[in-house]
C-alpha positions as CSV (number, residue, x, y, z in Angstrom):
1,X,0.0,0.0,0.0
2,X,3.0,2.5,0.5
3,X,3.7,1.9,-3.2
4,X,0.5,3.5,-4.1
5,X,0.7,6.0,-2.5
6,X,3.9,7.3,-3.4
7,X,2.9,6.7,-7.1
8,X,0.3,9.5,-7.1
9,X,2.8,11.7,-5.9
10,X,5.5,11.2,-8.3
11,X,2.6,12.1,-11.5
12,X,0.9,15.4,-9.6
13,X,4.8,16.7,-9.4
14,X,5.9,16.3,-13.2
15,X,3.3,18.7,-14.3
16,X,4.6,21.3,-12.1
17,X,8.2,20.5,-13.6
18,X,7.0,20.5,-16.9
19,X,5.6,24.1,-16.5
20,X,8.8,25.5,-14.7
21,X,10.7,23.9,-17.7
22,X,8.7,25.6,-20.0
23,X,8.8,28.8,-17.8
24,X,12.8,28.8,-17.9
25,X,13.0,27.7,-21.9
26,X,10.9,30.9,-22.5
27,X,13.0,33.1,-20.3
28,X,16.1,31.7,-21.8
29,X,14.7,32.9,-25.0
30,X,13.4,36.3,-24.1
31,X,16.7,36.6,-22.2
32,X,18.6,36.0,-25.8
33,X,16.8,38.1,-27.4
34,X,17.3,41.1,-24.9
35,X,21.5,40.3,-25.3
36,X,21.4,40.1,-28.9
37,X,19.6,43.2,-29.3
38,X,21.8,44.8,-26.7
39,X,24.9,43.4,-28.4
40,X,23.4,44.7,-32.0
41,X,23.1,48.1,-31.0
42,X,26.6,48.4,-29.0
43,X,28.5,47.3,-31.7
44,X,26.1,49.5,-33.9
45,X,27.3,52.7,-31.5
46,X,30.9,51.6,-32.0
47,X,31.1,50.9,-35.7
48,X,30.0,50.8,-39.0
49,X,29.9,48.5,-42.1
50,X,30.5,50.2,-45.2
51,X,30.4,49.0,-49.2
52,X,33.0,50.1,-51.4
53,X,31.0,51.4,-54.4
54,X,33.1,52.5,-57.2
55,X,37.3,52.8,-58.2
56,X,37.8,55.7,-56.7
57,X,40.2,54.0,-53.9
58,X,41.9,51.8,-55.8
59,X,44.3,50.0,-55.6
60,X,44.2,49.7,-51.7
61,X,39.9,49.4,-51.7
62,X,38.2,47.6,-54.7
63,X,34.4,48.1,-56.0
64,X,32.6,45.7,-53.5
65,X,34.5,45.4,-50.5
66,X,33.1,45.5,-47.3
67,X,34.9,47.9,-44.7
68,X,34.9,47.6,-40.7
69,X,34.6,51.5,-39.7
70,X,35.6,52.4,-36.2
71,X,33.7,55.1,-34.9
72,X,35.4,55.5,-31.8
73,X,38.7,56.1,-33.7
74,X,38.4,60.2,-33.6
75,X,36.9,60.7,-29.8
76,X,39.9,59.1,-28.3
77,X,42.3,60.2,-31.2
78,X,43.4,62.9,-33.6
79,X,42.9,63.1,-37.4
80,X,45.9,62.1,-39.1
81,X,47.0,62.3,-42.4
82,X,47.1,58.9,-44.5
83,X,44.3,57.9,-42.7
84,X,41.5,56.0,-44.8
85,X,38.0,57.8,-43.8
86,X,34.3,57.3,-44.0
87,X,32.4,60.3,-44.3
88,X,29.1,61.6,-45.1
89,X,29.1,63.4,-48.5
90,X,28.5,67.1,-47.8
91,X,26.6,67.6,-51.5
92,X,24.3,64.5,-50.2
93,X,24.5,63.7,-46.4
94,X,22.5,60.6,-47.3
95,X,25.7,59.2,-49.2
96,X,28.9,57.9,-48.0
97,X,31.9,58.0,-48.8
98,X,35.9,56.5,-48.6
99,X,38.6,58.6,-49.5
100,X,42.1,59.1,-47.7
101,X,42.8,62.6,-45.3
102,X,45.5,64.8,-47.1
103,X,45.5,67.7,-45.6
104,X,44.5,68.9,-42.0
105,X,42.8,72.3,-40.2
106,X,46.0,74.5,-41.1
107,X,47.6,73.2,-44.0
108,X,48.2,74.1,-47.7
109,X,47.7,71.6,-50.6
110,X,49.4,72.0,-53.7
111,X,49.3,69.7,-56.5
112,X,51.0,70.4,-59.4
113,X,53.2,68.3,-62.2
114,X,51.9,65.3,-61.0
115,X,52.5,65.9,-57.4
116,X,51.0,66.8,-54.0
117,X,52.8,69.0,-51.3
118,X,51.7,69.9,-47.9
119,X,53.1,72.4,-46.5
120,X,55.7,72.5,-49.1
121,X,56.9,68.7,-48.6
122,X,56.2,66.6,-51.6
123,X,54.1,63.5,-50.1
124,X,55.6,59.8,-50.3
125,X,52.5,58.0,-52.0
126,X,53.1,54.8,-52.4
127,X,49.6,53.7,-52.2
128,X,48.2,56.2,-55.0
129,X,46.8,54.0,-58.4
130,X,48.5,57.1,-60.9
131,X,50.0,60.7,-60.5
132,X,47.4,63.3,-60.2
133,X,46.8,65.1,-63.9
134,X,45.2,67.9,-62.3
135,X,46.9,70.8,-60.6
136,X,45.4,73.1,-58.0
137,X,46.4,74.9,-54.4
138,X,43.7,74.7,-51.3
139,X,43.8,76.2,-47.3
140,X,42.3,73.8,-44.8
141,X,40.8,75.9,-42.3
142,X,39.9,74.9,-38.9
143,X,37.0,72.0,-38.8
144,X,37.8,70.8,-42.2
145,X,40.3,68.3,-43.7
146,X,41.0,68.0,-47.2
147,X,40.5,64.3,-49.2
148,X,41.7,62.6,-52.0
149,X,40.9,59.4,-53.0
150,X,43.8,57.1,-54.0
151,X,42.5,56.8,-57.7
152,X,43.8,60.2,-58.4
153,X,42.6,60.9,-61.8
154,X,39.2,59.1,-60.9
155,X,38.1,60.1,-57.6
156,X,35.2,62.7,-56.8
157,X,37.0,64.4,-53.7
158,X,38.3,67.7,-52.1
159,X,39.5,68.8,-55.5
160,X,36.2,69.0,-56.9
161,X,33.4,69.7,-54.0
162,X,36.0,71.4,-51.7
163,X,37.0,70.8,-48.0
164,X,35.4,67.8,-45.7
165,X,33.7,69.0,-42.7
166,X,35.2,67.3,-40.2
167,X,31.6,66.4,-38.5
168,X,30.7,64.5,-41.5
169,X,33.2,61.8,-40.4
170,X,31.9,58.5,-39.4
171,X,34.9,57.1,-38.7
172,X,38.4,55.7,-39.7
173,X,38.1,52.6,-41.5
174,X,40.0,49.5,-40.0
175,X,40.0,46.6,-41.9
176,X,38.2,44.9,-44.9
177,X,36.3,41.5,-44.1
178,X,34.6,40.7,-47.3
179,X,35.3,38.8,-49.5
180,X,37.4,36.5,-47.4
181,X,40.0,36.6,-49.8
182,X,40.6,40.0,-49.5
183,X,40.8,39.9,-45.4
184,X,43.1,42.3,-44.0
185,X,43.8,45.5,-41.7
186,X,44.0,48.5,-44.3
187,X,47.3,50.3,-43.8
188,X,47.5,54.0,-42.7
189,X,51.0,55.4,-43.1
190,X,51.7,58.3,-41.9
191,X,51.9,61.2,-44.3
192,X,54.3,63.9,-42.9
193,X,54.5,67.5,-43.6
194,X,55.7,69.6,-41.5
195,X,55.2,73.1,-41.6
């Protein structure tokens, strides 16, 4: 008789187990959902994703890469020349942009027989597709920076539209991480002209 009564038992408890296990799978879920939505939006607030569209940066970005854009790059750091920028075109805010900083708040820009000076030093451009077949002098004035893509001769930039406000930035962009063949950190050298 103690047999059937502990029988009884054992049945009225699963039920309760059943619902507390169902109870915990949804909260697991909900509780997923919260951290990936969480997760989403940090990494959202610390970078961006970015498709190369056009030649304009070749031969260091071709059409259809995707870039890995740090946004935090410029609150904990300085603009520096050489470095490889995503930026909100000023003629259309809606469009972005990749194009390589030049010149900074201060400096002078010449091109000219297939050259570019800042501040009087010719720039070491090792990463440029062609000399520039343009020619042309600009001032970067404070909050601005001054952009050419590496695609000289085919690059909508600062030598057509002007200077880059430098709150159009999105950030500096870090590495490429499509295709998978073309994985890699870009490379920023650093462009010195002194003045």
């Amino acid at each position: 008789m103690e047999n059937l009564n502990h029988e009884p038992l054992a049945e009225e408890t699963r039920p309760a187990e059943e619902k507390t296990n169902w109870k915990r799978f949804l909260l697991d879920i909900v509780e997923t959902l919260v951290l990936a939505v969480i997760l989403f939006v940090g990494i959202n607030a610390l970078s961006a994703r970015v498709r190369v569209d056009g030649f304009s940066m070749l031969p260091t970005l071709e059409d259809g890469e995707f870039v890995l854009v740090s946004k935090l790059s410029y609150t904990f750091g300085d603009f520096e020349r050489g470095d490889i920028i995503v930026f909100h075109f000023p003629l259309n805010p809606e469009e972005e942009l990749v194009k390589r900083i030049i010149g900074l708040p201060g400096d002078k820009v010449l091109v000219q027989s297939g050259q570019v000076y800042v501040n009087g030093n010719l720039l070491d451009e090792p990463y440029i597709h062609a000399a520039p077949l343009y020619s042309g002098e600009w001032i970067v004035t404070d909050g601005y920076l001054f952009v050419l893509g590496d695609n000289r001769n085919n690059s909508n930039d600062s030598k057509d539209w002007g200077l880059l406000p430098q709150e159009n930035v999105v950030g500096k962009a870090v590495l490429i991480y499509w295709p998978p063949p073309m994985w890699g950190l870009l490379d920023h050298p650093e462009v010195s002209a002194s003045q």
